[in-house]
C-alpha positions as CSV (number, residue, x, y, z in Angstrom):
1,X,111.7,100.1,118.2
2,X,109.6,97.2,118.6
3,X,111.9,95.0,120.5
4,X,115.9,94.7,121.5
5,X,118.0,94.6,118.4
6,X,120.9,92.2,118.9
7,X,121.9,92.7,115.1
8,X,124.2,95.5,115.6
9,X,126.2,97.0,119.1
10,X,124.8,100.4,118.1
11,X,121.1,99.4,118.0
12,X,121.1,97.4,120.4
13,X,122.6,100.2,122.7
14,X,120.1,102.8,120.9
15,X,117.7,99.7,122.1
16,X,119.0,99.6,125.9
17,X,118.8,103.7,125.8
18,X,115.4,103.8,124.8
19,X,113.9,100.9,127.4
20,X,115.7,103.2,130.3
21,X,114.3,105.8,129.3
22,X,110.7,104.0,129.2
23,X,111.7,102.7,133.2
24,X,112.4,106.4,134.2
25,X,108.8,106.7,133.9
26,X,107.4,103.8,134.3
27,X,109.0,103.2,137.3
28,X,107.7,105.5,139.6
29,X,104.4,105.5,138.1
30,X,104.3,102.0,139.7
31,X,105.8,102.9,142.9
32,X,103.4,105.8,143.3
33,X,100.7,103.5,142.0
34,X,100.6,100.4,144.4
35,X,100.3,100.8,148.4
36,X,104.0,98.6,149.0
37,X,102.3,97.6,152.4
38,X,101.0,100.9,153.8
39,X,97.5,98.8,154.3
40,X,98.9,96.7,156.6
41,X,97.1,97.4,159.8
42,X,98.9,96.6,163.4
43,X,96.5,93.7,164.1
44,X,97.7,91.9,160.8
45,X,101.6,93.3,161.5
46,X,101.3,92.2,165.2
47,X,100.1,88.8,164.4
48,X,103.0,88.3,162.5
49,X,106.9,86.4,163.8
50,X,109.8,88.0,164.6
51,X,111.8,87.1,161.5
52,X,108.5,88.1,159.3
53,X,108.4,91.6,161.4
54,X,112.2,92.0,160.5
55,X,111.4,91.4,156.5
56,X,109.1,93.6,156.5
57,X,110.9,96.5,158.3
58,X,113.8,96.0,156.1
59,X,111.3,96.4,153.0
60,X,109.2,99.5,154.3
61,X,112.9,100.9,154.8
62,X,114.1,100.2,151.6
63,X,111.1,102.0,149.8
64,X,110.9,104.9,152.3
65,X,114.5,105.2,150.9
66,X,113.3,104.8,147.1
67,X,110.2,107.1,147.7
68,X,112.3,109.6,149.1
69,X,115.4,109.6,146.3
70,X,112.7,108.8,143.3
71,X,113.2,111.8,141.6
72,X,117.1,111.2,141.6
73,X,116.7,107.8,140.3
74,X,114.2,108.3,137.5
75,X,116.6,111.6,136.4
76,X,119.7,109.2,136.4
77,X,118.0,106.8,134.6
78,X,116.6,109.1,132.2
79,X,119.8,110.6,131.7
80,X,121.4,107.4,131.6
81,X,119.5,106.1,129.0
82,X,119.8,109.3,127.0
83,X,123.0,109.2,126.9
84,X,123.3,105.4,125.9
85,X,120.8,106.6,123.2
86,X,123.0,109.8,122.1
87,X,125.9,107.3,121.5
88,X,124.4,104.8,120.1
89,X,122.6,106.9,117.5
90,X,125.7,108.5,116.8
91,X,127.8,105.6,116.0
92,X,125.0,104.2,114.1
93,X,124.1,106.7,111.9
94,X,127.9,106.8,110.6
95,X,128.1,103.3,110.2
96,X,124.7,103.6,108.1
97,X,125.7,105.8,106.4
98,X,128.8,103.8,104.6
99,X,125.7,100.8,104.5
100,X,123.8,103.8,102.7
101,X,126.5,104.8,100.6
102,X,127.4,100.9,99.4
103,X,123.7,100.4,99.1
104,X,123.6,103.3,96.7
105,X,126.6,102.1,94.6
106,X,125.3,98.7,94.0
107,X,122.1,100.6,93.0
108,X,123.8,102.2,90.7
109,X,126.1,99.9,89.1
110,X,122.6,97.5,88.8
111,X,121.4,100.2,86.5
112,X,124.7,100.1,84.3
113,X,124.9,96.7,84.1
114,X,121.4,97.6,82.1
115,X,122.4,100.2,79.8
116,X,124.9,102.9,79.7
117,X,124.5,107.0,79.8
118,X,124.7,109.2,77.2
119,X,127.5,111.3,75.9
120,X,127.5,114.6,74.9
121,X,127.0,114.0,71.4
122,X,124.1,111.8,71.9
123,X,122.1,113.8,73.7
124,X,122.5,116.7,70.8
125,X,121.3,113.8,68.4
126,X,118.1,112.9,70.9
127,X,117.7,116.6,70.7
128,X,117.7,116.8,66.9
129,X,115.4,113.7,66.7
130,X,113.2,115.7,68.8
131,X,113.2,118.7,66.8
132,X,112.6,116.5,63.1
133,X,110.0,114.9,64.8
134,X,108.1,118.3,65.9
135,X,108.5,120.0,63.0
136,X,106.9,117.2,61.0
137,X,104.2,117.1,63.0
138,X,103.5,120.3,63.1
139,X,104.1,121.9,59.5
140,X,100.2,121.4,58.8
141,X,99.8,123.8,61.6
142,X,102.2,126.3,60.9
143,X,101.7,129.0,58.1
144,X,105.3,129.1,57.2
145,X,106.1,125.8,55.9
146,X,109.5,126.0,55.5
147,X,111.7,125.7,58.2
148,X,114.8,127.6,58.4
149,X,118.0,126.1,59.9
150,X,117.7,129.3,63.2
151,X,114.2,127.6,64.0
152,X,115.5,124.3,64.1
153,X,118.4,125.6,66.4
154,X,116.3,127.5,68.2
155,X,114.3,124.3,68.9
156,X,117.3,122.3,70.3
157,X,118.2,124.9,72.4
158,X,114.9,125.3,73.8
159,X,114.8,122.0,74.2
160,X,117.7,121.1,76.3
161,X,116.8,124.4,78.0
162,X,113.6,122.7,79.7
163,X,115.0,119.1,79.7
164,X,117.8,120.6,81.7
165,X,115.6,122.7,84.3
166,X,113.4,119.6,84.9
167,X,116.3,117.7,85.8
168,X,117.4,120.2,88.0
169,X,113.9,120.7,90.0
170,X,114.0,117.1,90.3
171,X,117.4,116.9,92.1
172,X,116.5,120.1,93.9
173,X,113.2,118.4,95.1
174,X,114.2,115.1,95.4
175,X,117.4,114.8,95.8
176,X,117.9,113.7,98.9
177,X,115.8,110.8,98.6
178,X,116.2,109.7,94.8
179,X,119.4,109.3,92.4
180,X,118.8,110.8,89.6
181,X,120.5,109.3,85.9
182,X,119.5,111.4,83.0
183,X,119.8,110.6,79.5
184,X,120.2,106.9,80.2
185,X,120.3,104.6,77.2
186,X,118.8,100.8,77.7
187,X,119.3,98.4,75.3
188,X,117.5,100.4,72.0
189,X,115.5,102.7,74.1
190,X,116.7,106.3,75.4
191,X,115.5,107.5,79.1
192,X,115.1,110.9,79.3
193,X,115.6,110.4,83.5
194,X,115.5,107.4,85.6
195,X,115.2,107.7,89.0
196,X,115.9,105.1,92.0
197,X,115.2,105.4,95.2
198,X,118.1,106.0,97.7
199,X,118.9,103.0,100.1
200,X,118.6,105.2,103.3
201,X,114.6,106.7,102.0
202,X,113.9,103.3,101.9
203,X,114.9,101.6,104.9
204,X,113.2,105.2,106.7
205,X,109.8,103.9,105.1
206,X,110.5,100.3,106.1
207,X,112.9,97.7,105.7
208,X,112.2,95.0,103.0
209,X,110.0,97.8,101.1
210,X,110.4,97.7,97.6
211,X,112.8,100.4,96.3
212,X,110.7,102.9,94.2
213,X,111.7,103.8,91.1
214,X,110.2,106.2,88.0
215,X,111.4,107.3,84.8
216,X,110.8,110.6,82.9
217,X,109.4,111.2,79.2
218,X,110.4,114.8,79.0
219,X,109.0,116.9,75.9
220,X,108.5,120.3,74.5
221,X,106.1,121.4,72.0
222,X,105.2,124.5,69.8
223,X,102.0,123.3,69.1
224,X,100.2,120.9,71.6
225,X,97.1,118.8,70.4
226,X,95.4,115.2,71.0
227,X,97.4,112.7,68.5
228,X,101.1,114.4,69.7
229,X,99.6,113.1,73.1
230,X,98.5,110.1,72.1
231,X,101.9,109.6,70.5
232,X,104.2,110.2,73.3
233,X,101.7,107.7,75.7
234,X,102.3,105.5,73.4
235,X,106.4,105.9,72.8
236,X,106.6,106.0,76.9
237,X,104.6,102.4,76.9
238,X,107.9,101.2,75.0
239,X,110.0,102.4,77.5
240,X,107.9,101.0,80.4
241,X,108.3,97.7,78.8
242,X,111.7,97.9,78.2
243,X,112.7,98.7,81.6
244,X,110.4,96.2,82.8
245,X,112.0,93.3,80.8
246,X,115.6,94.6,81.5
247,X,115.2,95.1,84.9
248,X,112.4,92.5,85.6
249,X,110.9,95.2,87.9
250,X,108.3,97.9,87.4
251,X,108.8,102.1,87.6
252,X,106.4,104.2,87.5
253,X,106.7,106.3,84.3
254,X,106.2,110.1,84.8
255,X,105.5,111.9,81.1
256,X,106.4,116.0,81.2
257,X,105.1,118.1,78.4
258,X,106.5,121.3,78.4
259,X,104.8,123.6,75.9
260,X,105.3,127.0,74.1
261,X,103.6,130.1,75.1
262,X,101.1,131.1,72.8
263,X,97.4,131.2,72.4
264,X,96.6,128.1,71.0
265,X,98.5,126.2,73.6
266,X,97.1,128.2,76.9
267,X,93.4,127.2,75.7
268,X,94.4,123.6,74.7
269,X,95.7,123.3,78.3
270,X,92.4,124.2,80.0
271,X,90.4,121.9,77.9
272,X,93.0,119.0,77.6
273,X,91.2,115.7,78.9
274,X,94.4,113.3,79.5
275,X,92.5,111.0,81.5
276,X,90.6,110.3,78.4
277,X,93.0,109.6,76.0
278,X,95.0,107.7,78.1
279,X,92.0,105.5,78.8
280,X,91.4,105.1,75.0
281,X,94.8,103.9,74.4
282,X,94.4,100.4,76.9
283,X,94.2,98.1,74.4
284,X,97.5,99.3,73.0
285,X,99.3,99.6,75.7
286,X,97.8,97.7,79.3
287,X,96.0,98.6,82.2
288,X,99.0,98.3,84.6
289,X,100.8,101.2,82.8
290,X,98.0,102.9,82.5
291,X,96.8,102.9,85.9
292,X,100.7,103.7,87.0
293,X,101.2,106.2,84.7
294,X,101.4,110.4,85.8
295,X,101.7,113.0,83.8
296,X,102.6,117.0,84.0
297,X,101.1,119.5,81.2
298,X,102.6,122.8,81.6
299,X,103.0,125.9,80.2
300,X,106.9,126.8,79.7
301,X,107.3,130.1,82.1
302,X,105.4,127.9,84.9
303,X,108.0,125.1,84.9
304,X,109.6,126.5,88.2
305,X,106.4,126.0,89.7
306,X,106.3,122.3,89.0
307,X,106.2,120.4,92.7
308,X,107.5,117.0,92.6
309,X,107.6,116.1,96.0
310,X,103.5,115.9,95.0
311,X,104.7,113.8,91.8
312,X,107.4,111.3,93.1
313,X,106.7,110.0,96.8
């Protein structure tokens, strides 16, 4: 702590605990540090009156007493002040904590007041959107043309297989420091995850800091090339604009592509300049969400390996 805090009883005591502690150390650094009159010589003592002789025997007593207890005061006050600190930090960390937790439910009914989350329902739709979408894409890739109606549930399945083991890294990662809303609709635009930062992470960082915040583009792909890439850049611009005019604040968007295991995909990986084709895409989209936006390209049996504590910080 910088100073004294009068705004609360428990700071301020966590205040008081702390500056006793300092003085248990300070204070007989100082007393050890200065002479306190031993370099007086008896020419300068003699010379002086009666009443000044008695003031200054009563002081040289008074310290030989200090010097002589100074290892009992500075452990008393050290003591003292850590146990002022103990209580204070105790009471103020549950009181926080009920600050934390209302901090966190106006965060959350902030986000509402936006948009709402997703049932059950349509999150199977978003999944079936995603699967007509990549099997358009990709029939002039495929050999088999004709898609049977066991790929396209495999697809779904697969897909809310990944979506739902992202999620769950996420909270496993950063849990503790972000709430996480998945499948979050606002006004025509669907969120795969939003995440905001918890009140407590942010007044640890600094208080009046600027709550972070990120949302999640999550897709999966049997067939990963430049354009698909281009297009989901692209699709995530709309939802960085979208929670940017809803919210009339700025989160960083995060795009996951999750992709099949096979041969083509592997190589594509290694090669894959994102950098580059998010830098071509600019002038259709703008600089801050390009320079904000991160992205993840990863095969599907190294998901688990994902670390977002790297990604969202």
């Amino acid at each position: 702590m910088e100073k004294v805090e009068y705004s609360d009883l428990y700071k301020f005591l966590c205040s008081i605990g702390i500056i006793l502690i300092a003085i248990s150390f300070v204070f007989p650094y100082l007393m050890l540090k200065e002479p306190l009159g031993t370099l007086t010589t008896i020419e300068t003592y003699s010379k002086l009156t009666p009443s000044a002789k008695s003031i200054f025997d009563r002081r040289q007593d008074i310290l030989i007493c200090v010097l002589k207890n100074l290892h009992f005061i500075s452990l008393a006050t050290f003591t003292t002040g850590g146990l002022i600190l103990l209580y204070g930090i105790s009471k103020w960390s549950k009181k926080q904590k009920n600050i934390d937790l209302a901090d966190d439910a106006k965060i959350k009914k902030e986000l509402e007041e936006m948009g709402n989350p997703l049932n059950n329902d349509e999150v199977v739709t978003k999944a079936t959107e995603e699967m007509n979408e990549e099997f358009s894409d990709t029939s002039s890739f495929t050999t088999n043309t004709s898609t049977t109606t066991k790929d396209q549930a495999s697809f779904i399945s697969k897909y809310l297989v990944v979506e739902n083991s992202i999620l769950n890294l996420i909270r496993e990662d950063v849990g503790n420091h972000f709430i996480t809303f998945p499948n979050y609709k606002i006004g025509i635009r669907v969120f795969d995850a939003i995440l905001l930062e918890r009140a407590a992470s942010r007044d640890l960082r600094g208080r009046g800091l600027t709550q972070k915040e990120y949302f999640l583009e999550i897709k999966y792909t049997t067939h990963l090339r430049d354009q698909y890439i281009k297009n989901v850049i692209k699709y995530t611009y709309l939802l960085f604009t979208t929670f940017k005019t809803q919210s009339k604040r700025t989160a960083v968007p995060i795009i996951i592509i999750v992709v099949a295991t096979n041969k083509h995909n592997s190589s594509f990986i290694e090669k894959v300049n994102f950098q580059a084709i998010k830098n071509e895409l600019t002038k259709e989209t703008s600089s801050e969400y390009t320079s904000l936006l991160k992205h993840i390209i990863v095969d599907e049996n190294q998901t688990e390996s994902i670390d977002f504590k790297k990604i969202i910080n």
